[in-house]
GUMAR-505370 format. One record per residue: residue in three letters; x, y, z of N, C-alpha, C in turn. Coordinates in steps of 0.001 Angstrom, whole numbers, padded with zeros to 6 digits, always signed. Layout:
ALAXYZXYZXYZ
...
//
This chain:
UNK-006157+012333+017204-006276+013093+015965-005877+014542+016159
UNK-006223+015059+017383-005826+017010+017588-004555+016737+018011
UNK-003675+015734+018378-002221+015823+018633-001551+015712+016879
UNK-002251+014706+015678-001514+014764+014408-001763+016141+014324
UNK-003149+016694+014040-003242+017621+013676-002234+018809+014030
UNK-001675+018668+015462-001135+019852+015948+000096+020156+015365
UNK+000810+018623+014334+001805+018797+014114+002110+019061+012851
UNK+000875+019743+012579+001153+020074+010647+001013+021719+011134
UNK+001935+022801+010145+002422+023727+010143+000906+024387+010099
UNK+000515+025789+011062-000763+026582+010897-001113+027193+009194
UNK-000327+027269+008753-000728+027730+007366-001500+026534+006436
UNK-000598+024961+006604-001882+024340+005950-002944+023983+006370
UNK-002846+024292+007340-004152+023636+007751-005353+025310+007702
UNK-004802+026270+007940-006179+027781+007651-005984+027840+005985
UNK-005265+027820+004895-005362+027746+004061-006252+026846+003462
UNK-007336+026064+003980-008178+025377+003429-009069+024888+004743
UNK-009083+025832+005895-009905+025118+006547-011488+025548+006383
UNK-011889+026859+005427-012967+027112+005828-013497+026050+004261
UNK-014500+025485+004413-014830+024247+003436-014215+023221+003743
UNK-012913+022733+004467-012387+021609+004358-013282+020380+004689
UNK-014158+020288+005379-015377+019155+005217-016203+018817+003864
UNK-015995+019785+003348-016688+019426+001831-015817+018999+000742
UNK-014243+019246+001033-013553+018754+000503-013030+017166+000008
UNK-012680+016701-000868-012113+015537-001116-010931+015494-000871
UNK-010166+014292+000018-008840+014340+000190-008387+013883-001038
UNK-006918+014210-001233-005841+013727-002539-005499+012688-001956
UNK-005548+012134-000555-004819+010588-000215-005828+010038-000064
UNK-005862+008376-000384-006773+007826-000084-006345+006415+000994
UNK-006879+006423+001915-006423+005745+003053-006678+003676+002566
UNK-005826+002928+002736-006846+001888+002371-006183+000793+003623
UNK-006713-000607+003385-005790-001428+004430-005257-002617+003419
UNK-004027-002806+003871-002949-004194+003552-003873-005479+004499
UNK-004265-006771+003655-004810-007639+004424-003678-008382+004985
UNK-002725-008621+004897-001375-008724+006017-001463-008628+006991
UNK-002157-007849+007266-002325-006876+008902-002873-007778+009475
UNK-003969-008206+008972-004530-009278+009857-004477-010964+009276
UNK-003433-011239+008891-003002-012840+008517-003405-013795+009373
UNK-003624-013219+010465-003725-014540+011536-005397-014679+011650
UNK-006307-013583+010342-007956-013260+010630-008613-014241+009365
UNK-010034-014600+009794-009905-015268+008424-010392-013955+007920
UNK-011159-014256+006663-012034-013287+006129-013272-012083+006601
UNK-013592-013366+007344-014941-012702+007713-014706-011962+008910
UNK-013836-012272+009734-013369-011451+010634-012449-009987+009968
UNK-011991-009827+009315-011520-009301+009165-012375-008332+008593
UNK-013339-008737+007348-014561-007494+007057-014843-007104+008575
UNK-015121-007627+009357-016117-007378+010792-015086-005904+011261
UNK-013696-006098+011041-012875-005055+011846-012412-004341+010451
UNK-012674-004418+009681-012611-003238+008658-014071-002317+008814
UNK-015517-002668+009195-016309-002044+009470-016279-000974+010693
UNK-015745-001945+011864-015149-001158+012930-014314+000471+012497
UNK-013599-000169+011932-012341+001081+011131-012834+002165+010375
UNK-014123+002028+009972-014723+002389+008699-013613+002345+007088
UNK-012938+001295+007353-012035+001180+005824-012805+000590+004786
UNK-013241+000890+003499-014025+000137+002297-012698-000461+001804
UNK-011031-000018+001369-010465-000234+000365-009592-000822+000718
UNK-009364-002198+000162-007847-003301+000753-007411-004096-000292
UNK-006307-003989+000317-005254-004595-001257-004830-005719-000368
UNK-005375-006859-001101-005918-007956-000627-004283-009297-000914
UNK-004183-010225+000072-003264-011121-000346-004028-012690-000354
UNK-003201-013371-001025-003373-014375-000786-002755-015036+000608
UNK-003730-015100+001539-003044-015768+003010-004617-015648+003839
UNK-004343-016866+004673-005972-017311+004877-006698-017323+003953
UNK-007892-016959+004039-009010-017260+002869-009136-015548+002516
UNK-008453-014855+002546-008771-013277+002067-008554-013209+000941
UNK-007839-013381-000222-008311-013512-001595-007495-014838-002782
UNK-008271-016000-001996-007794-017062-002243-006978-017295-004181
UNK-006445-017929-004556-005484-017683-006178-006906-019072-006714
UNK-007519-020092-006062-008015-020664-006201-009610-020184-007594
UNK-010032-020202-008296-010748-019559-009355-012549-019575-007983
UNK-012929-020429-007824-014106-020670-007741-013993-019836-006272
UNK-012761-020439-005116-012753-019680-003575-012667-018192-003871
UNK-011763-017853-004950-011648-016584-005408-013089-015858-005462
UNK-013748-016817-006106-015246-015732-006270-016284-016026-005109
UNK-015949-016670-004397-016813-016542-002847-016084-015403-002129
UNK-015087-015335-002188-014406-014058-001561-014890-012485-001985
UNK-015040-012528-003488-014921-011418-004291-016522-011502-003966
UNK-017516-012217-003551-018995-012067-003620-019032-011405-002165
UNK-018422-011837-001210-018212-011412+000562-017753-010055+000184
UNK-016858-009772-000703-016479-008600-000218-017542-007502-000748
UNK-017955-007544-001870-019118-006950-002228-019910-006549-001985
UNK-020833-007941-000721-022030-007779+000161-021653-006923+001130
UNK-020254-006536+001495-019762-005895+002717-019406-004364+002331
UNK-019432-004120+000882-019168-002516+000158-017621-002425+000322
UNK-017013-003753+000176-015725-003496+000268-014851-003851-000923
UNK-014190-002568-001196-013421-002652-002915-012244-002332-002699
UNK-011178-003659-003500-010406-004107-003742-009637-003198-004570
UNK-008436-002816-004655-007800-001945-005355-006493-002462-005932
UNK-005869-003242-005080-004523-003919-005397-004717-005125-004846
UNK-003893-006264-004978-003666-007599-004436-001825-007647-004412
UNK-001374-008625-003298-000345-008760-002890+000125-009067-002129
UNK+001424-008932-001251+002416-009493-002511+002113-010703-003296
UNK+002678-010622-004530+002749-011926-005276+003992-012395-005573
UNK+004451-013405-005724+005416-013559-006686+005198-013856-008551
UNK+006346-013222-008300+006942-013266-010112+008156-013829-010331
UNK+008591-014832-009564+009841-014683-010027+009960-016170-010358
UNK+009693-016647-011900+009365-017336-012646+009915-017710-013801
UNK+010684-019224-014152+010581-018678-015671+009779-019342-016557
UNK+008519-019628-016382+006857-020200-016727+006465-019053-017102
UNK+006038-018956-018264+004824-018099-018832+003293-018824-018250
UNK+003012-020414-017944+001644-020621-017476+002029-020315-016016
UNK+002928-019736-015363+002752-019491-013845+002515-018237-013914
UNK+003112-017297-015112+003075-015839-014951+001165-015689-015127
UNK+000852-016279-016326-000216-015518-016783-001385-016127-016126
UNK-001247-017528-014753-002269-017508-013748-002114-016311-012523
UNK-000895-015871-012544-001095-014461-011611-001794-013207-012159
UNK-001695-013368-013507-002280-012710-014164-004242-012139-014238
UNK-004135-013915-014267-005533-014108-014672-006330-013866-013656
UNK-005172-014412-012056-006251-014289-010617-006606-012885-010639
UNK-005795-011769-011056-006016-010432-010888-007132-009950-011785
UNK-006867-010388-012933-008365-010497-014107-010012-010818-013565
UNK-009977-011678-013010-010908-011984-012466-011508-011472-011572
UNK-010467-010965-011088-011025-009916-009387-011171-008409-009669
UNK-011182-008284-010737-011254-006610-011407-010281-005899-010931
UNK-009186-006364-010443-007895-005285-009865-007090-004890-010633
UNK-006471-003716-010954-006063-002890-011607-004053-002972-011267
UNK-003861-003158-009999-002250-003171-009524-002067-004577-008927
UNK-001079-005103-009390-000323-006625-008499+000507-005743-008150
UNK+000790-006304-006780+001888-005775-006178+003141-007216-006151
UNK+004024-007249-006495+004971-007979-006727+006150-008236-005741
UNK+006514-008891-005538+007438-008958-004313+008747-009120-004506
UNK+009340-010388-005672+010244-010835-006329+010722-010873-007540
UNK+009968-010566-008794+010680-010779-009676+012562-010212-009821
UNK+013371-011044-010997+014602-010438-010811+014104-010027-012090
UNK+015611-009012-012590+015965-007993-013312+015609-008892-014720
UNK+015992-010470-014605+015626-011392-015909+013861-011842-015605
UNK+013544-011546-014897+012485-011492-015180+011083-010353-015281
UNK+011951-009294-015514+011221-008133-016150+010209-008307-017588
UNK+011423-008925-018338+010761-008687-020052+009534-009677-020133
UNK+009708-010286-019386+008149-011431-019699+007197-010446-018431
UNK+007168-010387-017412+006504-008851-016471+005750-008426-017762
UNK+006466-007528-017967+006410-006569-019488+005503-007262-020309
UNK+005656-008372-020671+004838-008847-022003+003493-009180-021469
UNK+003064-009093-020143+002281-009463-019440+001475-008620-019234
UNK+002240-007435-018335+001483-006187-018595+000859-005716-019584
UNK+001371-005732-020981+000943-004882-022043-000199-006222-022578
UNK-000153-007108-022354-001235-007935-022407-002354-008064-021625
UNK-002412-007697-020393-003481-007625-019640-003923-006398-018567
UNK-002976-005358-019436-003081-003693-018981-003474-003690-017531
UNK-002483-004370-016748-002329-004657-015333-001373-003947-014952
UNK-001488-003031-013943+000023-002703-013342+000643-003375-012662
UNK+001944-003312-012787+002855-004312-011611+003556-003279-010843
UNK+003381-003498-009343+003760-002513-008728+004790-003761-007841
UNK+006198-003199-007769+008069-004225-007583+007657-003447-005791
UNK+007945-004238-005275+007836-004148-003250+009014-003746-003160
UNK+009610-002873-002375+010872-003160-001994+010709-003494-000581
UNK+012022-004583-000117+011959-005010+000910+013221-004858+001894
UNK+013953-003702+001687+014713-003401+002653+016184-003951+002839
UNK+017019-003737+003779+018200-004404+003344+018569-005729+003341
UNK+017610-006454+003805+017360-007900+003839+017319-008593+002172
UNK+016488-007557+001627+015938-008342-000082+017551-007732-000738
UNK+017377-008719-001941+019243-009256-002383+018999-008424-003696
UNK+017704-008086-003988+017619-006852-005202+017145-006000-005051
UNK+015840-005864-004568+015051-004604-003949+015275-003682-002349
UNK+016631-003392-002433+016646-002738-000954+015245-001516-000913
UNK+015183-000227-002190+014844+000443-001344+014044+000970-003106
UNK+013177+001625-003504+012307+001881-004641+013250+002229-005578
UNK+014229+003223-005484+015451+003933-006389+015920+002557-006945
UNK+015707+001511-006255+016232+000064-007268+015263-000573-007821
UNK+014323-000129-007666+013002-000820-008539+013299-000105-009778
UNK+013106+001386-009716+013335+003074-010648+014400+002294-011792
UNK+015574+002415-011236+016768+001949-011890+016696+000467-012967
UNK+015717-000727-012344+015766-001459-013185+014392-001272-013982
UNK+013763-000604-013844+012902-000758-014842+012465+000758-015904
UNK+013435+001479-015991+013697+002661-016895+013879+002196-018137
UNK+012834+002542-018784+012673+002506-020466+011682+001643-020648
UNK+011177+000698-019501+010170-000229-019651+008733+000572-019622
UNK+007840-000529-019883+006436-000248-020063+005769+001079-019235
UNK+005354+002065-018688+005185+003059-017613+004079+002195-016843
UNK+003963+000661-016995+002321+000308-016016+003485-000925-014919
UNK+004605-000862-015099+005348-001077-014297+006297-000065-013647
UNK+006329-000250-012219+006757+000116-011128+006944+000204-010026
UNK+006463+000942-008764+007003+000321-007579+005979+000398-006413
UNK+005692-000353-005801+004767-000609-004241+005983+000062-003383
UNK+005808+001645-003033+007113+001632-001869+006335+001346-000507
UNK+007122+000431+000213+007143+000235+001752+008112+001233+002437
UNK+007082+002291+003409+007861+003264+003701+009186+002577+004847
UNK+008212+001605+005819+009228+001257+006915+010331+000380+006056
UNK+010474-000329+004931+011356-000820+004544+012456-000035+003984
UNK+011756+001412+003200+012405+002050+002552+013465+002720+003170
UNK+012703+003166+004334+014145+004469+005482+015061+003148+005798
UNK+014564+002108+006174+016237+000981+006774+016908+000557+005670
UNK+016776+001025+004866+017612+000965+003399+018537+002404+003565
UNK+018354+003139+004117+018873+004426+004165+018151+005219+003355
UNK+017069+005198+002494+016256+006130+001483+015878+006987+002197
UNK+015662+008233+001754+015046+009579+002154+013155+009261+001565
UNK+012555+008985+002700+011420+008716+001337+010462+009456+001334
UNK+010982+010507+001182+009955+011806+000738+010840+012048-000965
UNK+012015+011786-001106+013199+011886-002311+012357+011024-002931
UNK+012104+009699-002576+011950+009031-003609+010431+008595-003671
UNK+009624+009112-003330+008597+009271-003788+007716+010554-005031
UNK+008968+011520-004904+009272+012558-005750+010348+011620-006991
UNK+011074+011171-006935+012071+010182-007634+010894+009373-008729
UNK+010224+008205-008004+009315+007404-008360+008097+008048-008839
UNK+007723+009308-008683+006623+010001-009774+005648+009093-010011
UNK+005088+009217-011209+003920+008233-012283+004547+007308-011862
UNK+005538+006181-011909+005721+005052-011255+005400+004573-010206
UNK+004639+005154-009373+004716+004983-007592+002840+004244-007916
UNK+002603+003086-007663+001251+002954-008441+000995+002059-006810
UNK+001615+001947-005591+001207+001562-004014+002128+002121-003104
UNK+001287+002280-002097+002238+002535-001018+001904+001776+000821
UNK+002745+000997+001031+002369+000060+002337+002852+001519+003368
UNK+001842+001488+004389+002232+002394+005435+002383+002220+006333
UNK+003591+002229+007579+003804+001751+009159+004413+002768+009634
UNK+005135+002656+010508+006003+003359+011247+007170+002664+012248
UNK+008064+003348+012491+009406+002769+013379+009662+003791+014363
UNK+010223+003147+015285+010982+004220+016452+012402+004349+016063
UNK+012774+003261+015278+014334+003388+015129+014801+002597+013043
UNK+014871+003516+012687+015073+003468+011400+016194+002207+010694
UNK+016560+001728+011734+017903+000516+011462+017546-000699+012244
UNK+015844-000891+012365+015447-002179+013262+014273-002268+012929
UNK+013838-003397+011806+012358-003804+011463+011897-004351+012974
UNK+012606-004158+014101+011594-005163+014894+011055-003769+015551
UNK+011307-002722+015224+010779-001719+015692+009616-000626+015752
UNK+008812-001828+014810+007609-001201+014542+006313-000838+015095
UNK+005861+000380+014977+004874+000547+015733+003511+001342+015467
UNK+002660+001637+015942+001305+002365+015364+001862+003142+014470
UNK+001394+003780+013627+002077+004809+012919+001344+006285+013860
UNK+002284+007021+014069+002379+007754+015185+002999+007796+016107
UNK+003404+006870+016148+004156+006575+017433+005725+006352+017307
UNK+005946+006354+016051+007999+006472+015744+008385+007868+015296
UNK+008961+007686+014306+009824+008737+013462+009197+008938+012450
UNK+008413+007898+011799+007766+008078+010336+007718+009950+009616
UNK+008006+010334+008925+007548+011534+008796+006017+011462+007738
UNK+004910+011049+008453+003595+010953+007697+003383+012734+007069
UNK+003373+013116+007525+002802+014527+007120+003267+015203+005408
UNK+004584+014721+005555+005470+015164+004718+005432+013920+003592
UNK+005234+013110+004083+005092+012227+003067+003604+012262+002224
UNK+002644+012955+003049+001272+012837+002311+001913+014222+001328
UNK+001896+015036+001772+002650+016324+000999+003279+015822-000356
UNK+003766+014965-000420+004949+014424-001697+004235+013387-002420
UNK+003528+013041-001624+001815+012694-002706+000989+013337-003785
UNK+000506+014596-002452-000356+015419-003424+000988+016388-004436
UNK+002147+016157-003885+003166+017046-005112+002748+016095-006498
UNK+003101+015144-006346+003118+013876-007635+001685+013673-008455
UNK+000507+014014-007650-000407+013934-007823-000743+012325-007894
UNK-000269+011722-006940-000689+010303-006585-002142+009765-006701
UNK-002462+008707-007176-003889+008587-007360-004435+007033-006420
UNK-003110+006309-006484-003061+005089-005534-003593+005097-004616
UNK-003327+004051-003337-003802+004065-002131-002608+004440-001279
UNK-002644+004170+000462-002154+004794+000958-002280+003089+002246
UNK-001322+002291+002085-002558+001002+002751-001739+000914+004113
UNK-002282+000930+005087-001564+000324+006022-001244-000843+006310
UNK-000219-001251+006534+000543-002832+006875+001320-002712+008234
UNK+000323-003239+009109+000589-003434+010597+001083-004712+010766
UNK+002371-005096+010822+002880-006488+011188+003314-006897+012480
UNK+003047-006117+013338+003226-006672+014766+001715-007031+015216
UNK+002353-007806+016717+001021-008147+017584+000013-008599+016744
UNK+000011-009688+015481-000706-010089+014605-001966-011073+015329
UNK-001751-011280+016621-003042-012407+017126-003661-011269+017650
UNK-003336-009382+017834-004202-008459+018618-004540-007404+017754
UNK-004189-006970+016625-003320-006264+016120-004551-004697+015967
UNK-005972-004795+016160-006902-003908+016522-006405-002617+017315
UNK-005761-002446+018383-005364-001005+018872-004197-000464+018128
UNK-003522-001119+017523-002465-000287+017269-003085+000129+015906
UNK-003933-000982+014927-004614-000227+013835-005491+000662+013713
UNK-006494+000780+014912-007105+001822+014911-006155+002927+015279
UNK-005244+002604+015849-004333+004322+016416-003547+004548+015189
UNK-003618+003840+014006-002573+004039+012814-003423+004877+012101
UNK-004889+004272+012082-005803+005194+011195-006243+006267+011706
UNK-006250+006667+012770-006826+008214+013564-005782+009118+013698
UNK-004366+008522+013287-003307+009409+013403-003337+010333+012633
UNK-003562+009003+010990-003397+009645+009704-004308+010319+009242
UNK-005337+009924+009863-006813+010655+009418-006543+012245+010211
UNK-005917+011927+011235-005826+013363+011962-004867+014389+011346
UNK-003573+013702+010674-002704+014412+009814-003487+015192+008403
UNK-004262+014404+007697-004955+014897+006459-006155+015742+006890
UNK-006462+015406+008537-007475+016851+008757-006877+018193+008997
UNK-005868+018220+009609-005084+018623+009610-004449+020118+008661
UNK-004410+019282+007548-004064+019932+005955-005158+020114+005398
UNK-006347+020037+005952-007370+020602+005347-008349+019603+004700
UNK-007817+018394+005138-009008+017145+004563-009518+016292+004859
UNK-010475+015986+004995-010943+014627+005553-010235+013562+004566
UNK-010611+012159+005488-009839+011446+004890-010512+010223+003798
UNK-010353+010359+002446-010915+010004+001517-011078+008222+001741
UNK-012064+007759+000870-012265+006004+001320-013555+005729+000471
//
């Protein structure tokens, strides 16, 4: 944490250090249940306690927030007893042309009191039903981008682009490590994506042109600092989730070194780190 810290400029961090413990951070740290796919549930509360994380944007994979109605609410009762609140769910797909497939993704999110789907697939034809969905169940849909691999979503500026003039409760989940191997500047387009930016998955890379290159966050190129900065510019209100996809049968040291980095960056600037 005193090595992030060391690397944020002396002015933000004395410009708010005397009180900065009483302060509320503008980022709020949360976890991607991805991270641990290979955990069931209950393990996974066990190492979110470890972490001290309350907030996870939950997927369907293992039993962590099953699409099932009844498993759904044994989950949503576990997470409860554990003080742990749900903020987003994801990825999902959308890419459908069923209105009863759209509006059970719908409904799983209804049920679980979550406010953002994070979306993985829909195409450009399947926006306007998105749309009719949203304004029906005042859900945000937050579009993933997935880098140069995905055949529509390389990088958020193509989420931006197709969905201008649409509803404002659609928009974009940016994945930072997906976003830079797209070539995005993503401090640009998180300034770009504004009020649209309603998630953000957080990792890091050593080498900006190789998903296999991922690592603690801290430990690549990521520019975290600057990116929390272009947060509090936007006045971001989302989460901040980490998605650790390596070493998935261990994946505990590199997540705790992802969260003490970032926690050390926002002490840093003068804040503890909100949760």
């Amino acid at each position: 944490m005193a090595a992030a810290a060391a690397l944020v400029p002396a002015s933000a961090g004395a410009a708010s250090a005397a009180g900065a413990d009483e302060s509320t951070s503008p980022i709020r740290l949360g976890l991607a249940s991805y991270t641990f796919r290979n955990f069931t549930r209950s393990q996974m509360i066990g190492f979110m306690r470890e972490l001290n994380v309350q907030d996870l944007n939950a997927k369907d994979v293992k039993d962590h927030l099953p699409m099932d109605p009844t498993a759904e609410a044994q989950a949503l009762a576990d997470y409860q007893a554990a003080g742990i609140r749900l903020h987003a769910a994801g990825t999902i797909s959308l890419a459908t042309d069923s209105d009863d497939d759209m509006r059970g993704k719908f409904e799983y999110l209804k049920r679980a009191g979550i406010g953002v789907m994070v979306a993985g697939d829909p195409t450009p034809q399947d926006l306007p039903r998105v749309e009719k969905f949203v304004k029906e169940y005042d859900i945000r849909v937050a579009i993933h981008n997935h880098g140069p691999e995905d055949k529509l979503w390389h990088s958020p500026l193509d989420v931006l682009k197709a969905v201008h003039g649409m509803d404002p409760r659609i928009g974009c989940c940016i994945d930072v490590g997906h976003a830079v191997r797209a070539g995005t500047d993503i401090v640009e387009a998180i300034h770009a994506v504004g009020p649209r930016l309603f998630n953000m998955h957080m990792k890091d890379l050593t080498d900006f042109h190789d998903k296999d290159s991922q690592v603690a966050v801290g430990d690549g190129k990521m520019p975290v600092h600057h990116i929390f900065e272009a947060l509090m510019a936007i006045q971001y209100k989302g989460f901040a989730d980490l998605e650790y996809e390596v070493h998935p049968d261990d994946p505990m040291p590199g997540v705790t070194k992802s969260f003490a980095y970032m926690r050390g960056v926002l002490a840093g600037m003068g804040y503890p780190a909100a949760g």
